[in-house]
N, C-alpha and C positions, 0 to 999 in steps of 0.2 A: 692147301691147308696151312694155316699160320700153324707158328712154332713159337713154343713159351721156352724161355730164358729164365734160368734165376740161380744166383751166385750166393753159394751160400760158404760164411769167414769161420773159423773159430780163431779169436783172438784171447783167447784163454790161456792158463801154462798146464793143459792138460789134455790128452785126446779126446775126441768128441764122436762118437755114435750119430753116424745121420742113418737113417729108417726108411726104407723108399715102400709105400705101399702100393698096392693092397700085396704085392710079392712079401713085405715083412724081409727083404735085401737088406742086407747092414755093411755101411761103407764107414770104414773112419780116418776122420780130419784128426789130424798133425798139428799142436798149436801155431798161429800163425801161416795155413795152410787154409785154400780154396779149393772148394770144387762148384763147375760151373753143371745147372741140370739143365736137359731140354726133353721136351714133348710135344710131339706132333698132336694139334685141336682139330674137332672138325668145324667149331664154329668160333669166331673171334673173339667170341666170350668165354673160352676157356680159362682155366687158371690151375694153378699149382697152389696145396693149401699148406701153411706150414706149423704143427702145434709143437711148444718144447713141452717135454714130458721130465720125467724123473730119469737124469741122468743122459738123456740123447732128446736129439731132434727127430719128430716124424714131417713124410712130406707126399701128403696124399694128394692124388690127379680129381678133379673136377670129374663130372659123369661124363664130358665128350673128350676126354683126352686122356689117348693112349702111353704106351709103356713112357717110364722116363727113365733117361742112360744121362749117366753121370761123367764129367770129364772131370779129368785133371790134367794141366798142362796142355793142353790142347787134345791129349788124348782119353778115348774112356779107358773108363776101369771098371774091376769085374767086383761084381759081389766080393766081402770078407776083405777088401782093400785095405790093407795095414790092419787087421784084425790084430787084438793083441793078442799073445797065446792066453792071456789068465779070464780072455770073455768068452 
């Protein structure tokens, strides 16, 4: 099964809310902070789709491609990552 890649920046001076669906997962970016996502497709035509909303990124899976896990630094990280206390 191919695997989709995608590197998503916040080059903002502010933190950033990325939204993993269809879970509704909330990870947050650090200005100047990356996180890389990947998911396993079952057909080459997979994708990862990504809309900005009012105040965060959401990043829904295509209909043949399962969960997506998020890294940072080489490693993942779990749901609520740098959550701020005041969200």
């Amino acid at each position: 099964m191919p695997t989709i890649h995608l590197t998503l920046a916040n080059r903002s001076k502010v933190p950033l809310m990325i939204q993993i669906e269809p879970e509704g997962a909330d990870y947050w970016l650090l200005p100047d902070e990356e996180f890389n996502l990947q998911a396993e497709a079952k057909k080459s035509d997979g994708k990862l789709e990504v809309e900005h909303c009012d105040g965060y990124i959401a990043v829904y899976p295509s209909r043949d491609v399962g969960y997506i896990s998020v890294f940072q630094g080489g490693a993942e990280v779990e749901c609520g990552h740098k959550r701020p206390s005041e969200a």
